[in-house]
N, C-alpha and C positions, 0 to 999 in steps of 0.2 A: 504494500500500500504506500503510495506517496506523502510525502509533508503534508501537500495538501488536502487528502484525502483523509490523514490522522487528524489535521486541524480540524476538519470536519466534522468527525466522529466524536473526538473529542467534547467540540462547541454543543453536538446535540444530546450527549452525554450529560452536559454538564445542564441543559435545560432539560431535560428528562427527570433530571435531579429535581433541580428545581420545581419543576411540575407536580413531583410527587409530594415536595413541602407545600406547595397551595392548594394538594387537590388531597387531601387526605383520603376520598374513598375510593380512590384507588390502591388498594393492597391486594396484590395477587396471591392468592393459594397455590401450592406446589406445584397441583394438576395444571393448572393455568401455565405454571412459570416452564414446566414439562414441555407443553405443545407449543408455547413460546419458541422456545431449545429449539424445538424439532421442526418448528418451520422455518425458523431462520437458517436451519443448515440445510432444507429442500421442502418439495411440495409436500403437503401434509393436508389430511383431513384430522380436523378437529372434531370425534364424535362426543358430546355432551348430551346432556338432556336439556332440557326449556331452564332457563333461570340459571343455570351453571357458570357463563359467565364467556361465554365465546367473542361476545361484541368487546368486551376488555381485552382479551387475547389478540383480538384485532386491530386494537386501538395501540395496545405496548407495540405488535407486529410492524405499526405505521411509525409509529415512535423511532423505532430500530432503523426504519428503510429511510427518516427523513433524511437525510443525507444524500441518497440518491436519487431523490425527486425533487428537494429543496432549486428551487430556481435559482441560478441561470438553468439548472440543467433541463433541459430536453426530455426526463423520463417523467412519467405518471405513476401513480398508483390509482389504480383502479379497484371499487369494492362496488360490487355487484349483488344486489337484492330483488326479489322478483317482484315487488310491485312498488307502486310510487310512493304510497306511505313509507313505506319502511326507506325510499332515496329520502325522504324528511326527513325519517328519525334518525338514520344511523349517519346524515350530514351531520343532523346537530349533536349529534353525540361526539362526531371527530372533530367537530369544531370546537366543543367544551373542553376537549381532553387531550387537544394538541395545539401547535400552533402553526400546522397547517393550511395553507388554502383551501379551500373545499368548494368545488363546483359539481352541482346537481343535474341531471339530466331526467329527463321524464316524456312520456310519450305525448302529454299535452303540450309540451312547447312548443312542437312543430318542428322536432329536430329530423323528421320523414324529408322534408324538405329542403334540410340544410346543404349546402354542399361543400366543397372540400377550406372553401375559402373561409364558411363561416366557421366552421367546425376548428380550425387554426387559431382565428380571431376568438372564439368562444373560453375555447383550453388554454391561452397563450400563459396566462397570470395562475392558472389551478398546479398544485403539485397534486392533489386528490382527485378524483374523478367518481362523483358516487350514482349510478344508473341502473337499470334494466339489465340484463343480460341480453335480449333484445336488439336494444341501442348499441349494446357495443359489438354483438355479431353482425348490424348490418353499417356498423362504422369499418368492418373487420373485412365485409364482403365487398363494400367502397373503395377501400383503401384509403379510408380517410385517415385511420389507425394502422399504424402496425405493432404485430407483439412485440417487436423489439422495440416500440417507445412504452412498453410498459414493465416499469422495474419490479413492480407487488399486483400482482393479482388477488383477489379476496373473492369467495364465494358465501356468500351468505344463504342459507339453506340448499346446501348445495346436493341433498340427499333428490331435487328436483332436474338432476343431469341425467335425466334416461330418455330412452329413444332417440327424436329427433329435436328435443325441445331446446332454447337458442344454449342455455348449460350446456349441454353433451357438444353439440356444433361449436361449439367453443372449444369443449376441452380435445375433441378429436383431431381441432387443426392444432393442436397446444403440446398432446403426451403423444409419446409412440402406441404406436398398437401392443397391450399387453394382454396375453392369456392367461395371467394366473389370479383371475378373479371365478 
């Protein structure tokens, strides 16, 4: 890693820190800090029950990657939930608990329409990117997006990636084809 990459890591370290002194209910449990581990060293499904605490797992997750989506740079994090409430709730939840940008996407905006110029203009200023899975498989079929501008990927009920639904069309242009499921 370079100077400047450790200064980096460092600076978001040290407001990570920070964050945890202003933000008291954030204390992560073991299990948390476990699928933390394990997705910061590769793709992980985080299986939990309801209330367990996955959206904090995803919030330290964003915390960890700021560094590689913090502007200037060029990458996103993308977290992806299937419906538009939840692009509300889990903006505002990244927005309380980081100090990330956070731009929302939703199929009411009219972003069916958008094209590659607004889509540029839209994201320029976001390190976050919180949408549909939808939005971002027909940003993905555009080429308004490519995977390599996105450093984090997030699945937010991702147990909804079967068949042909935009989840799965995602993750098949994403993983190799694996037979040991």
């Amino acid at each position: 890693m370079g100077d400047a990459a450790t200064a980096a890591v460092a600076a978001d370290a040290a407001a990570t820190e920070e964050a945890h002194k202003e933000d008291p209910e954030i204390v992560a449990r073991w299990y948390q800090l476990e699928a933390l581990e394990r997705a910061m060293s590769g793709n992980t499904v985080a299986f939990l029950d309801t209330g367990a605490g996955k959206t904090l797992i995803a919030g330290l997750l964003l915390r960890a990657y700021a560094h590689r989506v913090r502007k200037p740079a060029r990458d996103y994090a993308v977290f992806l939930v299937p419906t538009r409430v939840l692009v509300e709730q889990q903006a505002r939840v990244i927005e309380a608990h980081t100090d990330l940008r956070v731009s929302k996407f939703t199929g009411d905006m009219g972003v069916d329409f958008w094209n590659a110029a607004i889509w540029r203009r839209v994201v320029d200023d976001a390190e976050v990117l919180v949408m549909t899975p939808q939005i971002l498989l027909d940003n993905l079929r555009h080429s308004f997006f490519s995977l390599q501008d996105i450093a984090l990927l997030i699945f937010d009920e991702c147990h909804r990636a079967k068949g042909n639904s935009p989840y799965a069309c995602i993750l098949k242009g994403i993983l190799p084809p694996c037979n040991e499921f």
